[in-house]
C-alpha positions in Angstrom: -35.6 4.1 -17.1 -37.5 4.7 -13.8 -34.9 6.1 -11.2 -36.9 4.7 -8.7 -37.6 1.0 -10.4 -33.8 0.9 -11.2 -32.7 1.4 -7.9 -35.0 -1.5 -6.4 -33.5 -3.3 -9.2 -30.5 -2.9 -8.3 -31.0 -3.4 -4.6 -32.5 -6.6 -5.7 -29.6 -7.9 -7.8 -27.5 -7.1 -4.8 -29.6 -9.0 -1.9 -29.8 -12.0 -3.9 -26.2 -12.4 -4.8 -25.3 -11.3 -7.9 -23.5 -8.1 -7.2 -24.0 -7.0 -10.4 -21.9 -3.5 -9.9 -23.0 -3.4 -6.2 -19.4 -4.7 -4.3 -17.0 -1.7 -3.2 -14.7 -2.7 -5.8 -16.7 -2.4 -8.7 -18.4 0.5 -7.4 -14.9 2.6 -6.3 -13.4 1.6 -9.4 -16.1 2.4 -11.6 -16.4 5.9 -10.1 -12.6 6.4 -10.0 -12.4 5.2 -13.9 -12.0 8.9 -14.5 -13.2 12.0 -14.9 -17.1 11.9 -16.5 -17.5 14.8 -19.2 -20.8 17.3 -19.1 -22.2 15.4 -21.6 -22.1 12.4 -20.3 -23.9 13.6 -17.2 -26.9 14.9 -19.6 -27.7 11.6 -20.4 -30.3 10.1 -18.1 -29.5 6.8 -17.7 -26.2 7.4 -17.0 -26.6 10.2 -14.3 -29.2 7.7 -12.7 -26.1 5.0 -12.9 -23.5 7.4 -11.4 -25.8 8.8 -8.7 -26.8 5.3 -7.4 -23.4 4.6 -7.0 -21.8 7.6 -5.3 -25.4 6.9 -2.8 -24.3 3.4 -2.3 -20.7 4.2 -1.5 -21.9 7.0 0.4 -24.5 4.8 2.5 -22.3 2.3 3.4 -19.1 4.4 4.0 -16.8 3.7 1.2 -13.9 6.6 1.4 -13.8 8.0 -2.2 -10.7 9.0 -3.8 -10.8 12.4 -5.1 -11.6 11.5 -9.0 -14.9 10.0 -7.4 -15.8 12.3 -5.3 -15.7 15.2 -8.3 -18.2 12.9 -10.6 -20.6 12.0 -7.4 -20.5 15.9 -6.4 -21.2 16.5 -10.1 -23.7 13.9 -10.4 -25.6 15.7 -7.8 -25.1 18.7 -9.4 -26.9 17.4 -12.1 -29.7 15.9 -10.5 -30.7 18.9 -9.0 -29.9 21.0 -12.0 
């Protein structure tokens, strides 16, 4: 999936109400879950998931806990890799 179409998506879902993954609770909890593996993070759907939600809580100033802030630093990682 397009990283680009998935974030307007998601965007979307999110200005017309559905919060489909978008509120600070679903994303902190999702991202403090646990501890994503490497091969999780080779998949790219999944890294496109993660990274749009360590940019949303990062955008809008959500203080991650330290599990999160391990899979959004490696989630970067992995873009960039």
């Amino acid at each position: 999936m397009n990283t680009k179409v998935f974030k307007i998506g998601l965007i979307a879902m999110c200005a017309v109400g559905f919060f489909a993954g978008c509120g600070e609770k679903d994303e902190l909890a999702y991202l403090n879950e646990r501890e994503f593996t490497k091969e999780e993070f080779q998949n790219k759907e999944f890294l496109d998931k993660v990274s749009t939600h360590c940019s949303f809580a990062d955008q809008n100033g959500y203080a991650l806990k330290e599990v999160a802030r391990k899979n959004c630093s490696n989630a970067f990682y992995y873009l960039v890799k």
